[in-house]
C-alpha positions in Angstrom: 1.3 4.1 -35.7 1.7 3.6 -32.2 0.6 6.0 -29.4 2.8 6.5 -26.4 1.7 7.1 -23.1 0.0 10.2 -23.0 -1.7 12.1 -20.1 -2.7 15.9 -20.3 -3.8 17.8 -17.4 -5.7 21.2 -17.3 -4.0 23.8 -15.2 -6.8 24.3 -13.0 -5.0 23.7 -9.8 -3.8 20.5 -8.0 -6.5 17.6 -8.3 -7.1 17.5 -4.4 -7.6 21.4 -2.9 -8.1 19.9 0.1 -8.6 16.8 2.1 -11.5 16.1 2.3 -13.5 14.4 5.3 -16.2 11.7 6.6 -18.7 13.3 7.6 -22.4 11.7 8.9 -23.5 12.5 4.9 -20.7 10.2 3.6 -18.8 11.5 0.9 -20.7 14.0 -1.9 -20.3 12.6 -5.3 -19.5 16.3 -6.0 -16.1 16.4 -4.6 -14.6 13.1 -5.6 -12.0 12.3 -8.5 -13.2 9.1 -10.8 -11.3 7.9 -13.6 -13.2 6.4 -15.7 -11.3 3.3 -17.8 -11.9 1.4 -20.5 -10.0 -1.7 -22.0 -9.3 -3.1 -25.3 -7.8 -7.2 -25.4 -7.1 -9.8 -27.8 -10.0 -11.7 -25.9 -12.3 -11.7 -23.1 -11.0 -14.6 -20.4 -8.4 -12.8 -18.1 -5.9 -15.3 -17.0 -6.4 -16.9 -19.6 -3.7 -16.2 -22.1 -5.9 -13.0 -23.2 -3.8 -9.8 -23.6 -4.2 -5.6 -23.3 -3.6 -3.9 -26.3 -4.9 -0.4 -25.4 -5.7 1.7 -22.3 -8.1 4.7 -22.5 -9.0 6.7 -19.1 -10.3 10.0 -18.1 -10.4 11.9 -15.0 -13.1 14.2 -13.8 -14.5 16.2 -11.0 -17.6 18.1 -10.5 -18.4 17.3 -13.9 -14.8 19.1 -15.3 -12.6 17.0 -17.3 -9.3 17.1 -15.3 -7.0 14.6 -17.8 -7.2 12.2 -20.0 -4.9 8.9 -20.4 -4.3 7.0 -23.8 -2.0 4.1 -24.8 -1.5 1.4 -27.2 0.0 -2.0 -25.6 2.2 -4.6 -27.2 0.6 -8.2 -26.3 3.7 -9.8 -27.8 1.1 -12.1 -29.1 -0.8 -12.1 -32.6 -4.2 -10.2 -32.7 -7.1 -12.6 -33.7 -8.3 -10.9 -37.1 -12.0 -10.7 -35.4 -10.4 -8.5 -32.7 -8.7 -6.5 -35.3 -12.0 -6.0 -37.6 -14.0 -5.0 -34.1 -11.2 -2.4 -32.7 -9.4 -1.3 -35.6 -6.4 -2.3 -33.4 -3.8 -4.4 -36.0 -0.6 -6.2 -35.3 1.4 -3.2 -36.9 -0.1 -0.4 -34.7 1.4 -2.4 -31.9 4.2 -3.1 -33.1 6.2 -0.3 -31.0 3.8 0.2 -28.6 4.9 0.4 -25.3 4.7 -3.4 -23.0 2.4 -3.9 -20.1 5.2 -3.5 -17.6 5.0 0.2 -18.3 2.3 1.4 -19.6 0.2 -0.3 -16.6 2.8 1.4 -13.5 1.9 4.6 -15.7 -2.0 4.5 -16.0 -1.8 3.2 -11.7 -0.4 6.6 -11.8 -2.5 8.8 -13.5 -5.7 6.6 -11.7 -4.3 7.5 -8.2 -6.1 8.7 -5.6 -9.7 8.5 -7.9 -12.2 6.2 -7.6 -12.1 3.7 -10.6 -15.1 4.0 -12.6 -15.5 1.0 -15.6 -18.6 -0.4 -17.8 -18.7 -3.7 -17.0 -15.8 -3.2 -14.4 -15.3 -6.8 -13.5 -14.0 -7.3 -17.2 -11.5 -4.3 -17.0 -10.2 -3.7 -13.7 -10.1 -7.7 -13.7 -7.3 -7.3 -16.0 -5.6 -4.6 -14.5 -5.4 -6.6 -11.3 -4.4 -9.8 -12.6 -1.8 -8.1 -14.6 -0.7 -6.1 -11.1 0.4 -9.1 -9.9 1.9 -10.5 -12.5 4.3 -7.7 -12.6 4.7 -7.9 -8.4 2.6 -3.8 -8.5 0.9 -3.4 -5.1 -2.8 -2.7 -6.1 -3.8 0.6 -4.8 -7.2 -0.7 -3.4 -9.3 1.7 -5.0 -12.6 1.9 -4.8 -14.9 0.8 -7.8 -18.0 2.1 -9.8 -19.6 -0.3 -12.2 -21.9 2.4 -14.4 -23.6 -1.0 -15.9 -24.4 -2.5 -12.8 -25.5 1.1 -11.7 -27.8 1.8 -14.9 -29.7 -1.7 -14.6 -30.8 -0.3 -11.1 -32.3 3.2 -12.8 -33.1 2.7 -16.6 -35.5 1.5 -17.3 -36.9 0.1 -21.0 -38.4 3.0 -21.7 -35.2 4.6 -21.5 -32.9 2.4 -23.2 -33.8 -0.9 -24.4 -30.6 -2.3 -22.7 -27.9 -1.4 -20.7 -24.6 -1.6 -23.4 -22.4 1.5 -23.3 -23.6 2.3 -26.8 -27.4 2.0 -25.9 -26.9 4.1 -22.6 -24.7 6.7 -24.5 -27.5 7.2 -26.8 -29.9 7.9 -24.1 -27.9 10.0 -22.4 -27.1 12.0 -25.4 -23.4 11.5 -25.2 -20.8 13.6 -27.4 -19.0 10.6 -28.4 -20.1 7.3 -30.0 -18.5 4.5 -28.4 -16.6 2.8 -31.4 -14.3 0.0 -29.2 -11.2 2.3 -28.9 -10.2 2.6 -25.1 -10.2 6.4 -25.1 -13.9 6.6 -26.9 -15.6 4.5 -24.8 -13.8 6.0 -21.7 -15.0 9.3 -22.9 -18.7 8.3 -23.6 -19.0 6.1 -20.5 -17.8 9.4 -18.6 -21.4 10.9 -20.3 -23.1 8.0 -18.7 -21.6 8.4 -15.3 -22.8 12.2 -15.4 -26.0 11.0 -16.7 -27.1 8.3 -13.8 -25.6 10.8 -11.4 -28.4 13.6 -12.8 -30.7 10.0 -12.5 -29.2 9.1 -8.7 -29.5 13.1 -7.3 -33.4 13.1 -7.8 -33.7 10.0 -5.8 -31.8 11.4 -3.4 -28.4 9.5 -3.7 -25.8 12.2 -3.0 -22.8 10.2 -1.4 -20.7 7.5 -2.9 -21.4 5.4 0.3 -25.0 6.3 -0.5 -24.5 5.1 -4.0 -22.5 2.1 -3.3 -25.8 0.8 -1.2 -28.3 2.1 -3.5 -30.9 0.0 -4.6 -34.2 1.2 -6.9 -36.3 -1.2 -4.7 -36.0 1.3 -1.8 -38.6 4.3 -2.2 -37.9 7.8 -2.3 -40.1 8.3 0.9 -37.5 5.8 2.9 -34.7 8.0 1.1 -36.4 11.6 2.5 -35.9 9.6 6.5 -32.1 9.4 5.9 -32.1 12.1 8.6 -33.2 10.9 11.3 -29.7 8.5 11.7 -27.8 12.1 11.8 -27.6 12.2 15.7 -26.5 8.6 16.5 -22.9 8.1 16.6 -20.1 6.4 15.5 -19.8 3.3 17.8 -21.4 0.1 19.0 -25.1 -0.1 20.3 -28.6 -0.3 20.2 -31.5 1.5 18.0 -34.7 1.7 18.4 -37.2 2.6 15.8 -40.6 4.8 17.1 -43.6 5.6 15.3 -45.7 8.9 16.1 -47.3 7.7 19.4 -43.6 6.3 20.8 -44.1 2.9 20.2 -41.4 0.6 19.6 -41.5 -0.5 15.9 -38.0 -2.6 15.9 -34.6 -3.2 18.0 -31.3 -3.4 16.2 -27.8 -3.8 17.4 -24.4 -2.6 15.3 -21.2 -1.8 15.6 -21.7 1.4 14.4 -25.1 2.7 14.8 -25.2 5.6 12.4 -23.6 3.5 9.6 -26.4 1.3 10.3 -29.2 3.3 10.7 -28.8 4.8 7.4 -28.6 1.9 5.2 -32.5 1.6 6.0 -32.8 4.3 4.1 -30.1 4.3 0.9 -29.6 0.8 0.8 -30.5 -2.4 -0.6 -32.2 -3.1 2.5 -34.9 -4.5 0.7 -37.2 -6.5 3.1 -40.7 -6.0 2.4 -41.5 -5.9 6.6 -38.5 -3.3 6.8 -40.0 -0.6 4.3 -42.9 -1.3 6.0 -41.3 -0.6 9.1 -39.3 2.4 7.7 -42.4 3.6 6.7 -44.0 4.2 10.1 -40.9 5.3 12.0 -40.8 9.3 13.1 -37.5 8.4 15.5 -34.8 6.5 16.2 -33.0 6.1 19.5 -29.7 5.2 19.9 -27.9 3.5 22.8 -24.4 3.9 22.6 -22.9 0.5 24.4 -19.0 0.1 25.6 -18.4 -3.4 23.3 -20.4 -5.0 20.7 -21.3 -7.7 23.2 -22.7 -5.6 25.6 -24.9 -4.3 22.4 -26.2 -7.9 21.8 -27.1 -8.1 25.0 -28.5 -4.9 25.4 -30.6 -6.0 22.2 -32.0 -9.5 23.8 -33.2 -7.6 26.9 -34.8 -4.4 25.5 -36.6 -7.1 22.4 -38.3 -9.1 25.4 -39.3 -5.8 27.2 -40.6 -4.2 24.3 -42.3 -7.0 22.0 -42.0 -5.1 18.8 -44.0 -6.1 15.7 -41.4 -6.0 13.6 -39.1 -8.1 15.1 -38.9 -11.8 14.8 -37.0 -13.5 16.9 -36.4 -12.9 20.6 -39.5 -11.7 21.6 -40.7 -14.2 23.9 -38.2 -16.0 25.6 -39.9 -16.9 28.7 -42.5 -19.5 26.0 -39.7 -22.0 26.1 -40.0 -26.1 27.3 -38.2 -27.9 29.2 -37.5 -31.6 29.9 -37.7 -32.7 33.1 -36.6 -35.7 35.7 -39.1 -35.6 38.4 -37.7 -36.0 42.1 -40.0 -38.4 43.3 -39.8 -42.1 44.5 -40.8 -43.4 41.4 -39.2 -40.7 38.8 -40.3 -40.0 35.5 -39.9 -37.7 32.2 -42.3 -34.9 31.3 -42.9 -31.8 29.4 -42.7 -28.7 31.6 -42.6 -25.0 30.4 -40.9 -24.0 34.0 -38.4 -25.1 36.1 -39.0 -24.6 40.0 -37.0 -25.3 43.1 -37.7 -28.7 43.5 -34.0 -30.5 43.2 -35.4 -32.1 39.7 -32.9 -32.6 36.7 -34.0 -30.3 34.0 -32.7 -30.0 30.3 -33.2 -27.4 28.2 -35.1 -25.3 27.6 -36.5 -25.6 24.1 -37.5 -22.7 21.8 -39.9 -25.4 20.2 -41.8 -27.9 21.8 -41.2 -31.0 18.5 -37.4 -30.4 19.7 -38.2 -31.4 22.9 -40.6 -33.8 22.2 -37.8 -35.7 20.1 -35.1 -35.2 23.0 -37.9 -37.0 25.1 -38.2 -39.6 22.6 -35.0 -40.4 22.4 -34.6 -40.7 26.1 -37.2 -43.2 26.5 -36.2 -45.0 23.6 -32.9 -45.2 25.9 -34.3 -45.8 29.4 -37.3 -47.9 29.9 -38.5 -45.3 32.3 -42.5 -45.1 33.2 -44.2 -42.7 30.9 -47.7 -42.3 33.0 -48.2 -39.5 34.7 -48.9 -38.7 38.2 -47.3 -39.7 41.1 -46.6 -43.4 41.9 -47.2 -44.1 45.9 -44.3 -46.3 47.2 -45.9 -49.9 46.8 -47.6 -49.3 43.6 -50.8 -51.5 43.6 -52.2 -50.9 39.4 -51.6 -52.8 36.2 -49.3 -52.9 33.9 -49.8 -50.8 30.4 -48.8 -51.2 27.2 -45.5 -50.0 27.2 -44.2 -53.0 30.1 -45.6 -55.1 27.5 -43.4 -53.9 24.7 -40.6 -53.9 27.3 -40.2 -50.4 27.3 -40.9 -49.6 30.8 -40.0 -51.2 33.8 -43.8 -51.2 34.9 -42.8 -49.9 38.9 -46.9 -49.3 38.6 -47.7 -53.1 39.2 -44.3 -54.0 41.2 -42.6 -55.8 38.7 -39.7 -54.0 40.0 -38.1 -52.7 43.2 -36.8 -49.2 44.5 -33.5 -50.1 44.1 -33.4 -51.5 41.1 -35.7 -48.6 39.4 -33.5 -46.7 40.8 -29.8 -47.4 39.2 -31.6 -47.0 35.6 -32.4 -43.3 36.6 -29.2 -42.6 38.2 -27.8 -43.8 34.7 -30.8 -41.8 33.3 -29.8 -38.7 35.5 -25.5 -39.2 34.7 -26.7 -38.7 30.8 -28.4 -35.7 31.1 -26.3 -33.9 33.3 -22.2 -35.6 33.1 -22.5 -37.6 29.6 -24.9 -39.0 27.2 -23.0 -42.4 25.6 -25.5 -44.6 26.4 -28.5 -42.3 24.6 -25.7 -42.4 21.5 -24.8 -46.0 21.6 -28.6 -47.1 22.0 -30.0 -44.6 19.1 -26.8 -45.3 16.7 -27.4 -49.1 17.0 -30.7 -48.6 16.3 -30.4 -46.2 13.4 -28.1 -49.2 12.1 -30.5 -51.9 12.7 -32.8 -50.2 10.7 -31.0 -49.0 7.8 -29.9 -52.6 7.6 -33.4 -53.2 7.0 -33.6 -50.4 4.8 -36.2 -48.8 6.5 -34.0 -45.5 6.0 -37.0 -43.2 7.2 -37.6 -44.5 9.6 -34.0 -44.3 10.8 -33.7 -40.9 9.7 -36.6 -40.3 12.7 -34.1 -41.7 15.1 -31.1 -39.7 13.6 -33.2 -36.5 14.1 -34.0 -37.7 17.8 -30.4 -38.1 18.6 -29.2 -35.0 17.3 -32.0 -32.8 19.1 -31.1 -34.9 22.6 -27.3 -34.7 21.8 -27.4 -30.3 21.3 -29.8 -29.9 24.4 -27.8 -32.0 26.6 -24.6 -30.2 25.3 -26.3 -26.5 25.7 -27.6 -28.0 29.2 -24.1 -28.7 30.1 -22.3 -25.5 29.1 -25.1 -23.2 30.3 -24.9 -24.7 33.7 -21.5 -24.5 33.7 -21.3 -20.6 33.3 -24.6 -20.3 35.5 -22.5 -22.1 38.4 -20.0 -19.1 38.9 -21.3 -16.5 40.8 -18.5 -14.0 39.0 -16.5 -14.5 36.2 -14.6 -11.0 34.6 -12.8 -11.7 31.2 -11.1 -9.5 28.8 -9.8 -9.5 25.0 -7.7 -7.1 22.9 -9.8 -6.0 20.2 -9.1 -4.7 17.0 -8.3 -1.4 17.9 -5.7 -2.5 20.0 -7.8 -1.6 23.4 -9.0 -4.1 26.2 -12.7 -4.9 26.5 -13.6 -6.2 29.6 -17.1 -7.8 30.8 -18.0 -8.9 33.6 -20.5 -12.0 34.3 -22.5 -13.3 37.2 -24.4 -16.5 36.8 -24.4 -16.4 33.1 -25.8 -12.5 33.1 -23.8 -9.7 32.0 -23.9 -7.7 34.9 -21.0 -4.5 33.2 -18.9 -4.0 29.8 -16.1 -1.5 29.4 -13.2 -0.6 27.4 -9.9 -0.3 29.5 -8.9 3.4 28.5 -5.2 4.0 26.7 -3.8 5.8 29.9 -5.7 3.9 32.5 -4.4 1.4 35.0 -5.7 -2.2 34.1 -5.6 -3.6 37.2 -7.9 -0.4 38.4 -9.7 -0.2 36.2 -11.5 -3.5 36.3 -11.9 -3.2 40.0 -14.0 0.0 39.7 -16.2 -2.6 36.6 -16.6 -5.1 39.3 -17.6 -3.0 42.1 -20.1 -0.9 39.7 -21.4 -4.2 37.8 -25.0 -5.0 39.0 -26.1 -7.7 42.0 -27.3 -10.5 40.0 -29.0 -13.4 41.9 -28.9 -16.9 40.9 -31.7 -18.5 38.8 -33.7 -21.8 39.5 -31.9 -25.0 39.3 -29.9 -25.1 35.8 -31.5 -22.3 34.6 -29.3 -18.5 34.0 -30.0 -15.4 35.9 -30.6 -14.1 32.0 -32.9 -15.6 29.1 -31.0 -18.7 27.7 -30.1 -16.3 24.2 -28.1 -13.9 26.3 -26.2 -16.2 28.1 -25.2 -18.0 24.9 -24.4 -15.0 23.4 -22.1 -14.3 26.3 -20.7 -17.9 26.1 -19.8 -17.5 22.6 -17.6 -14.6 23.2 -15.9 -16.3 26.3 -15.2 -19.4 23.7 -13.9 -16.4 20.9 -9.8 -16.5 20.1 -7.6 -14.3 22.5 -10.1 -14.0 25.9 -7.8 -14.1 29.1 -9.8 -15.0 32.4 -9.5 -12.3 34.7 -11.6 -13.8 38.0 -13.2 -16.4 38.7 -15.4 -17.0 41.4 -16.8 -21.0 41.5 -15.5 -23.5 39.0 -16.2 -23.1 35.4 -15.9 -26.1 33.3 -18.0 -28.7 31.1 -17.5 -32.6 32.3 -15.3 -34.4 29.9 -17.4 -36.8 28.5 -20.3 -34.6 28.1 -23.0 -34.3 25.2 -20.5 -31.7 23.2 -17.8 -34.2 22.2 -20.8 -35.7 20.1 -21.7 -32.4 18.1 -18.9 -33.0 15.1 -20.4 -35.7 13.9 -24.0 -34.3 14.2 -23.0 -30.7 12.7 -21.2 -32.8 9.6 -25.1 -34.7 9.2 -26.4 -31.1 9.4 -24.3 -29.6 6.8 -24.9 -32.3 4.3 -28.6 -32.4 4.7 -28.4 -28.5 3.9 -25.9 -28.8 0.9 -28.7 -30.9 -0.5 -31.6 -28.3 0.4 -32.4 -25.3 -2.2 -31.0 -22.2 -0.9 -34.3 -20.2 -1.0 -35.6 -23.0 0.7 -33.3 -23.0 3.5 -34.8 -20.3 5.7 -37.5 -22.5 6.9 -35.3 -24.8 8.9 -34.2 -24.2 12.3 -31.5 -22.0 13.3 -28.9 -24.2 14.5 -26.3 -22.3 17.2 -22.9 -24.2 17.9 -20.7 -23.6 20.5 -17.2 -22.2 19.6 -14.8 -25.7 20.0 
């Protein structure tokens, strides 16, 4: 016999009384409408030739029943008899059973406005969607529940010794046995639902967004915090966490702070350091920021003010290296962790001192610059080291050669740090071939490493000075709203952010930014009237899609044959190297940050 669509409604009112709104809680799990659905097929790969021969569903709300949806579905295809013995669906019960290309447009129907609720709902609304747009229906986008994926997060063994509908309807004492007709196991999975909800509520999971986050691995103590995100708004910014005595535990940044602040406490925020850190916290403070950049920046600033134990990164940026060209009549390279006013070339700086060590090592694999230190006196009078031996050094120290002649090889020297670094690349490749001819392969991947650390500081050198040169520079973008955010930048430090209001004049409006925007003075030599972090993060968004230049004061540009035409080819090594590295193991290696090309 076949079944025709059927869908009964209690007359208890119209399913929505009211529309209903986002508050700071999120939405309560009381007040939704879920339709809980359940599939029967002749097989279980989608796409894959597999058909629907029945649709069961069942709406509810606040635990009431409001309708219930049942239909047979002619597959137009035979019914393997294994299917048949495990359903009870034969060929002959579908034999007048309505097609797909109704009874789906009817079930999208009924399902309307409800969140979808499935067991297993990859398997089940995976075939409503494929078959969607087969028949050219717009999906509605609902949102989805998974009670399996759900009940492996709260039951335990002791519970139910797994999580199959007919294990969890047994521990949750559900009316109906789940028997592999649609309707059934809609109706039995619906017992589940209210069951994990009952589970969910004393763990203080209330709100769908709350249970769309939820993870068992965050403790009920983190869950009782939830309120202390209730006075930060909805827009982009900084938090800060505080313990009792107003110390700073950790420094965030989103681009929406309340939203943020709250998955510490619902969601599968499951660092160990963070519940650690949730733990201790009494407050949070919220700095509401114009733009998501100013928030990032805001971040850097208030990390390196406040050193908190629980962040990482950040923390110190002034414990950086840098590589340096001494201004001297017999120049040389060094190690410094400064840069002063002294007219010397610098590059850098160097979160780690083995990166710089490699740049250095690359460079004097380069240019057979003198590696002692000291200063040289203008008619050196010593002996000759090692190094002049190995011809690696010119040896000025014993006058082997003149000023001028010492001199062109550290103007070269100089041109490849600051304008282009060919001959570093041409010198290192060759030599990276030479050896890998030899098959001495790790020993050229030494020099590989060496060349990509030299070629990424010389090309964040490059663009840093280049943005650190322009004593004002406003730009602005359309954002995704539709609105204009505007920033304003002197010598690579944001010195004001704003949002162009809807009624405002442009032109005006960024006037008043520039003449409110802080007096920022220029830094030493190369080096950014901000750490080197913030000014990247600002460079990145002036390399971002859609930014119009507003102003410029100075010139603002990278020399054409600098270090960053190299980075393709050094990013494509990097990527391979990782594809070959376990991903658990891949947190270990450095944090690699590219400039937008």
């Amino acid at each position: 016999m076949t079944t025709a669509p059927t869908a009964s409604v209690p007359s208890t009112g119209s399913r929505w009384s009211a529309q209903m709104s986002f508050d700071e809680l999120g939405r309560p799990l009381r007040d939704l409408t879920f339709c809980v659905v359940d599939l029967e097929t002749t097989g279980a790969a989608v796409g894959q030739g597999a058909m629907i021969t029945e649709i069961g569903a069942v709406k509810v709300r606040a635990g009431e029943v409001l309708g219930e949806f049942q239909t047979l579905v002619n597959p137009h295809a035979e019914i393997p008899a294994f299917i048949a013995v495990l359903t009870g669906i034969t060929n002959s019960m579908v034999a007048s059973a309505p097609t797909i290309d109704s009874a789906l447009p009817a079930f999208l129907e009924f399902a309307r406005g409800s969140v979808l609720v499935a067991h297993n709902a990859p398997f089940d609304v995976g075939f409503l969607q494929h078959f969607a747009r087969e028949l050219g229906h717009p999906w509605p986008g609902f949102e989805v529940l998974d009670t399996a994926k759900v009940a492996r997060r709260v039951v335990t063994r002791d519970d139910a010794p797994n999580c199959k509908l007919s294990s969890l309807a047994v521990a949750f004492g559900s009316s109906t046995t789940p028997n592999h007709r649609a309707l059934a196991d809609a109706r039995a999975t619906v017992d589940v639902l209210h069951g994990l909800f009952e589970r969910l509520g004393s763990l203080g999971v209330h709100t769908l967004e709350e249970l769309q986050t939820f993870s068992s691995r965050v403790s009920t103590a983190q869950r009782r915090k939830r309120h202390l995100a209730e006075g930060l708004p909805h827009a982009p910014g900084v938090y800060l966490f505080r313990d009792d005595g107003d110390r700073v535990l950790y420094i965030g940044t989103s681009r929406d702070l309340r939203n943020r602040v709250r998955s510490y406490f619902t969601s599968s925020e499951t660092r160990t350091r963070m519940g650690e850190m949730v733990g201790l916290a009494s407050r949070v403070d919220g700095i509401e920021c114009a733009t998501p950049l100013e928030a990032e920046v805001r971040e850097l600033r208030l990390i390196a003010q406040h050193k908190p134990r629980y962040n990482r990164r950040s923390r110190f940026p002034e414990k950086v290296h840098w590589v340096k060209l001494t201004d001297e009549p017999w120049p040389r390279l060094s190690l410094v962790r400064t840069v002063l006013d002294d007219d010397a070339v610098y590059l850098g700086p160097f979160s780690s001192r083995k990166r710089a060590e490699k740049t250095l090592a690359a460079l004097h694999e380069t240019f057979p610059v003198r590696q002692c230190s000291g200063r040289l006196p203008l008619v050196p009078s010593g002996s000759a080291c090692v190094l002049a031996e190995m011809d690696r050094c010119l040896a000025p120290c014993d006058g082997s050669v003149d000023r001028p002649t010492y001199g062109l090889m550290v103007e070269s020297l100089r041109d490849n740090l600051l304008r282009r670094a060919d001959e570093v690349v041409e010198a290192i490749s060759a030599r990276m071939e030479t050896l890998s001819a030899e098959q001495r392969f790790e020993d050229a991947g030494v020099h590989r490493d060496r060349l990509a650390a030299f070629v990424r500081a010389a090309s964040r050198t490059q663009r840093l000075s280049a943005l650190t040169r322009c004593s004002e520079l406003v730009a602005a973008r359309r954002e995704d709203n539709g609105r204009w955010a505007v920033h304003v930048v002197r010598h690579g430090r944001l010195a004001a952010a704003g949002v162009i209001p809807v009624d405002a004049h442009a032109g005006r409006y960024v006037e008043q930014l520039r003449s409110s925007a802080d007096t920022v003075l220029p830094g030493l030599g190369p080096t950014p009237a901000a750490s080197a972090e913030e000014t990247e993060k600002v460079l990145r968004w002036l390399e971002s899609p859609g930014i119009r230049l507003v102003h410029v004061d100075g010139e603002w540009s990278c020399p054409v044959r600098g270090a960053a035409r190299h980075l393709a080819t050094h990013d494509a090594v990097e990527q391979s190297r990782l594809s070959l590295v376990p991903f658990d193991e891949r947190r270990s290696l450095p944090t690699v940050h590219q400039p937008a090309r």
